[in-house]
C-alpha positions in Angstrom: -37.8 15.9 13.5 -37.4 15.7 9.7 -38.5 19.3 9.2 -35.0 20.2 10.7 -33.0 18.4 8.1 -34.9 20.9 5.8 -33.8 24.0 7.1 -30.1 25.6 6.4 -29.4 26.8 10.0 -29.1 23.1 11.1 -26.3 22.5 8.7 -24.9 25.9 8.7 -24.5 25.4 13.5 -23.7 21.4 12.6 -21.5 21.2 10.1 -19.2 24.1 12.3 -19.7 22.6 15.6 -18.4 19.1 14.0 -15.4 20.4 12.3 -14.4 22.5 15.5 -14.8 18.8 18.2 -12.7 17.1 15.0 -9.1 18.4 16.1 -10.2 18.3 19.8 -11.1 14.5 19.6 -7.8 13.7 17.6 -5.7 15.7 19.8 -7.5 14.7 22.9 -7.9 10.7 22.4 -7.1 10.1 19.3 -3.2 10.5 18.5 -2.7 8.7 22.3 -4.4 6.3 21.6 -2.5 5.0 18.4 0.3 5.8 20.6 -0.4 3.2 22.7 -1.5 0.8 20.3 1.7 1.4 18.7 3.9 0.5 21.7 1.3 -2.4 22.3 2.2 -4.1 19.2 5.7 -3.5 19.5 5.9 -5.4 22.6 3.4 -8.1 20.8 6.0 -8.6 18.1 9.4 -9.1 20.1 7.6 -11.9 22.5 6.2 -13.0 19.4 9.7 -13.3 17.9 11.4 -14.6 20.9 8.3 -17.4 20.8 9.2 -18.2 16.8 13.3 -18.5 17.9 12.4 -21.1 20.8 10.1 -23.6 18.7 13.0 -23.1 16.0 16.4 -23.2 18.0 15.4 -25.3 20.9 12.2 -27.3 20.4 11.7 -28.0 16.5 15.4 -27.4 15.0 14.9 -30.4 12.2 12.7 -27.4 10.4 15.6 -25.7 10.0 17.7 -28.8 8.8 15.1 -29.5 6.2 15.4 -26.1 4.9 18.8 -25.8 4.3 19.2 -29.3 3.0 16.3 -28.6 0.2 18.2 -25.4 -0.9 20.5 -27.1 -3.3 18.1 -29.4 -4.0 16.7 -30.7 -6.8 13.1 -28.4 -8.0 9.7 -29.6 -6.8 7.9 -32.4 -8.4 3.9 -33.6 -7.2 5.0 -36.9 -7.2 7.6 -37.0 -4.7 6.3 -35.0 -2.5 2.9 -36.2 -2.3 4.5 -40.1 -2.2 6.6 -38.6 0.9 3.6 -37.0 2.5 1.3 -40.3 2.1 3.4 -42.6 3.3 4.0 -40.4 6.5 0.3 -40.1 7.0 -0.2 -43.9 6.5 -2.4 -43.5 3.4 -2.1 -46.6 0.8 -0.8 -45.8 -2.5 -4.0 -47.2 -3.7 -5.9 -44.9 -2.0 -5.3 -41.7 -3.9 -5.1 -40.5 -7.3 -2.9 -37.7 -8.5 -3.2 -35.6 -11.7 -0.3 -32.9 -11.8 -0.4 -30.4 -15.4 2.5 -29.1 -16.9 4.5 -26.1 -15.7 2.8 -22.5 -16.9 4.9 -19.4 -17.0 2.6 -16.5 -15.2 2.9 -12.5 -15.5 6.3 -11.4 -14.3 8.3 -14.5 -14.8 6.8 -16.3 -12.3 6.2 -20.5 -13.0 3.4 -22.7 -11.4 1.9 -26.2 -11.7 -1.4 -27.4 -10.4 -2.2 -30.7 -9.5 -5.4 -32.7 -8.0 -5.0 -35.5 -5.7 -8.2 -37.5 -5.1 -8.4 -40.0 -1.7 -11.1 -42.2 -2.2 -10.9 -43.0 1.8 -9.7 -40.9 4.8 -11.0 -40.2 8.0 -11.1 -36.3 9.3 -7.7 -36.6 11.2 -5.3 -38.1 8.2 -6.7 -35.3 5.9 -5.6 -32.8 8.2 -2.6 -34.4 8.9 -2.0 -34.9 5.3 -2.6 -30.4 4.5 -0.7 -29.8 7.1 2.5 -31.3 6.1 1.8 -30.2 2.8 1.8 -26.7 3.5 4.5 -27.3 6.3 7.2 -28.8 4.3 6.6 -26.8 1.3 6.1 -23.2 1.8 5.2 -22.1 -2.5 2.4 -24.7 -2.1 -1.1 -23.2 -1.8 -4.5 -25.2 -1.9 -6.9 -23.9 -4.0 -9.8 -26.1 -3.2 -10.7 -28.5 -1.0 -14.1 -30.9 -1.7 -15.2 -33.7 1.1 -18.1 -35.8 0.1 -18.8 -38.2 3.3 -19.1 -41.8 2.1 -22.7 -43.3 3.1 -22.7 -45.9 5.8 -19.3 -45.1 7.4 -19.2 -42.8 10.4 -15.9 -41.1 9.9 -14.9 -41.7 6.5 -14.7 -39.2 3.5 -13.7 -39.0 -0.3 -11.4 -35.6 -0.4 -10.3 -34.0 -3.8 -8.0 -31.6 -3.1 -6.4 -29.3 -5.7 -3.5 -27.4 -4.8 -1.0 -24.7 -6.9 2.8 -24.9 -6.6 4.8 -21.6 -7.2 8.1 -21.0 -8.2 
């Protein structure tokens, strides 16, 4: 078998042979099928968009409140919006630590600020809770890393050190 990879007629049949089944292939099965594909996700993304203006016209509409109240408002700030966040998720002041720096200016005008808040105590459940306001309410704000370290002798109870990045 690998005496034939040796010898110039198998390429000189092959390499032919492949080049002609190419266009048959793409004609044949190829170009319909992306053609169907096509119209698949078409129909994926208007149920998909009917889907997004339910939850936001009919079943979640204070989303859309709290957007276009925060429009005028006054710029972002760790503080606040952590305080806000923590008290929602019933975690004691005394419980967490948080660090903010100062505003950077990046490439292209854009500003961000990183911050690390550090819970000494929270269960699996608050923490997620906790993110996924976070991320809900404020749509700039990323988390860059996220460190559990489970606390010896407690069966659901973890330090968390989260560090996230704001961007205006």
């Amino acid at each position: 078998m690998k005496d034939i990879y040796k010898k110039p007629i198998f390429y000189y049949v092959l390499v032919p042979i492949v080049i002609c089944l190419w266009p048959v292939w793409l004609l044949g099965l190829g170009i319909p099928a992306s053609g169907n594909n096509l119209q698949k996700e078409i129909k994926d993304y208007n149920e998909a968009e009917k889907l997004i203006g339910e939850i936001l016209g009919e079943l979640d509409p204070q989303r859309l409140d709290y957007a276009r109240t925060k429009k005028g408002g006054n710029a972002f700030d760790y503080t606040t919006a952590i305080d806000q966040v923590t008290r929602f998720c019933r975690i004691a002041p005394t419980n967490y630590k948080l660090s903010s720096g100062a505003m950077r200016k990046m490439k292209g005008g854009q500003k961000s600020q990183d911050a690390a808040v550090t819970v000494a105590q929270i269960d699996i459940e608050r923490l997620a809770k906790f993110m996924s306001v976070m991320h809900m309410r404020w749509v700039n704000l990323q988390c860059t890393n996220l460190t559990l370290v489970k606390i010896k002798g407690e069966k659901d109870t973890w330090k968390a050190d989260v560090r996230f990045i704001y961007y205006q």
